[in-house]
Structure formats: C-alpha cells, structure tokens
N, C-alpha and C positions, 0 to 999 in steps of 0.2 A: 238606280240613282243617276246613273251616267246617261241616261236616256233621256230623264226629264230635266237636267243639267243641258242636253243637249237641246231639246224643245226650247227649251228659256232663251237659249242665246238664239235661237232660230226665229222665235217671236219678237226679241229686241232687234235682229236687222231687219227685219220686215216692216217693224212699226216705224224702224228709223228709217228708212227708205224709201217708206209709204210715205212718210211729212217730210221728206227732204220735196219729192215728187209734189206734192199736193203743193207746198210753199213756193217751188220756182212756178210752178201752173197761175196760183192766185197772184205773187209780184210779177208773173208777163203780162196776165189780164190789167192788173194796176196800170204797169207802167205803160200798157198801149190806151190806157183810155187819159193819162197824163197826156202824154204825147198829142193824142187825138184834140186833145181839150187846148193843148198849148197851140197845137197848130193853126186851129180853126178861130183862137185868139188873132195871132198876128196876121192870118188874111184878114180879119174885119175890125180893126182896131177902134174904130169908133162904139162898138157896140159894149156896153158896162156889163161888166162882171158881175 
C-alpha cells in the first residue's frame, strides 16, 4: 500500500509540473506574438486592424 501511496503522489508532481511547464511555454509563445503584433502595429500606424 505504501508503494502505490507513494506512485500516486509521484504521478501528481509530474502532471503538476508537466502543466506548470507546458502553461509558461504556451503564455511566452502568446505573449511574444502580442508583442510582435503590438509592435509591428505602432511602426505602421496607418495600416487598419
């Protein structure tokens, strides 16, 4: 019992770990294509969104 006690909490840090990782990965890919998208806004400011 202490064994698969012990697997269970092993498999809860991993999954939580794995989507802590996977969550900052996809919000930096987000936040550089806001960025990207903001920037290439205010050099060309005549051009409609």
């Amino acid at each position: 019992m202490a064994v698969l006690k012990r697997n269970l909490w092993t498999l809860f840090w991993i999954i939580l770990v794995g989507g802590a990782v996977l969550l900052s990965i996809i919000l930096s890919h987000r936040w550089q294509s806001i960025f990207a998208s903001h920037e290439t806004y205010h050099k060309n400011p005549n051009t409609a969104d």
